[in-house]
C-alpha positions in Angstrom: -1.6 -16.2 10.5 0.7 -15.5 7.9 2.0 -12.4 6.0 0.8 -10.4 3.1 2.4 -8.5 1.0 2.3 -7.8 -3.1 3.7 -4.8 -4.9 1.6 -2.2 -6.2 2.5 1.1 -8.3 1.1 4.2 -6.6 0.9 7.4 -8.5 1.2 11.1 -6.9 1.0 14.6 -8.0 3.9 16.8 -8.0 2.9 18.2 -4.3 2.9 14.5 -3.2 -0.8 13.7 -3.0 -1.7 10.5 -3.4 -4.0 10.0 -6.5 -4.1 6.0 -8.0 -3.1 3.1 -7.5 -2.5 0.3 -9.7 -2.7 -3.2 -8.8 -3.9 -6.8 -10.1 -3.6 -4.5 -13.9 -6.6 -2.5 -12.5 -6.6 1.0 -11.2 -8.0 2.9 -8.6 -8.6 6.4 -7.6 -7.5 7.3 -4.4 -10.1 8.9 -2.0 -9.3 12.1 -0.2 -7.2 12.3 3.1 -5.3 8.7 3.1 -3.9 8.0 6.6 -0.2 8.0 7.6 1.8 6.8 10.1 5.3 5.1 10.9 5.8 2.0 12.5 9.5 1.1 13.9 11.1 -2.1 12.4 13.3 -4.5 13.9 16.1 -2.8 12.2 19.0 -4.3 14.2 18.0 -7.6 13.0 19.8 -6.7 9.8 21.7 -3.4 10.1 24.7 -3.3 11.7 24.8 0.1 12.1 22.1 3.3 11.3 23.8 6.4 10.2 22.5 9.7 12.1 19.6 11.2 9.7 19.0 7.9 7.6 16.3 6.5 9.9 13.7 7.1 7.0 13.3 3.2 5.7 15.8 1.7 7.5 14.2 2.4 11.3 10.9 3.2 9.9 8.6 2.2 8.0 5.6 4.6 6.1 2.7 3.1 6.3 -0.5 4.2 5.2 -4.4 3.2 5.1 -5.7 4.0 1.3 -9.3 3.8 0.5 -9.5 2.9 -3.5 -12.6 3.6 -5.6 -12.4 1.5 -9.0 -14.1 3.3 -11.9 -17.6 1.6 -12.6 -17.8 -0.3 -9.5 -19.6 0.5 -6.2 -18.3 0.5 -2.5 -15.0 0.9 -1.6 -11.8 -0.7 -0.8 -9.8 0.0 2.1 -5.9 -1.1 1.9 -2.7 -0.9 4.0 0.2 -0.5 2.2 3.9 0.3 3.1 6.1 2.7 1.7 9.4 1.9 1.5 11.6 4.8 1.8 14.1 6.1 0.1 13.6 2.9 -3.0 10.3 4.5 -3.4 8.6 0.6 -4.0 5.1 0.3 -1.9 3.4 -3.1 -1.1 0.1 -3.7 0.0 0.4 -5.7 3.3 -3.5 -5.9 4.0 -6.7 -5.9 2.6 -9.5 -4.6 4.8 -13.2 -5.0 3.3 -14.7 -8.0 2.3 -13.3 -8.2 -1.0 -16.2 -8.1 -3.4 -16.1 -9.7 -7.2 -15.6 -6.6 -8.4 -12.3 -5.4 -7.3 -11.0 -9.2 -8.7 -10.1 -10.6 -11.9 -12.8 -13.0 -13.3 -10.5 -15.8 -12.5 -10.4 -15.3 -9.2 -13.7 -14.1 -8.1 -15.0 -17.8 -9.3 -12.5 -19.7 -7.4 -10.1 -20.5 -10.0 
């Protein structure tokens, strides 16, 4: 099985609550309480070196399980996505749901 992983922008309030996310040029809301977590990379596969207190991004990674309501469209989706710390880019890395036509662009839901 191979990897996933396509960037996304994700917007926040000012007290750091999740709110939308934009993807494939369509938005989504973000439904209440999003999970986090943080996963340890294999950071010594390319650091030489951690500096005490700058773990954040460079020994772990923020990862989080979003669930996105689009605007007009039933059900919902249900995303991972990383966080990379301190750039600030994220990156969906999974899609959960069956991905129904409605969360893709025409061109893709008919198999172009």
């Amino acid at each position: 099985m191979g990897s996933f992983s396509e960037g996304i922008d994700v917007v926040s309030s000012p007290e750091g609550e999740l709110l939308q996310l934009c993807w494939r040029g369509a938005h989504y809301a973000i439904e209440p309480h999003p999970l986090c977590w943080y996963e340890r990379r294999s950071w010594w596969e390319s650091e030489s070196r951690v500096p005490p207190g700058e773990g954040a991004g460079i020994v772990d990674l923020q990862m989080w399980r979003l669930q996105l309501r689009r605007e007009g469209t039933p059900g919902c989706l249900t995303l991972d996505v990383v966080h990379y710390l301190p750039g600030g880019q994220w990156r969906v890395i999974k899609i959960h749901d069956a991905v129904d036509e409605v969360f893709w662009p025409e061109e893709l839901a008919d198999g172009a």
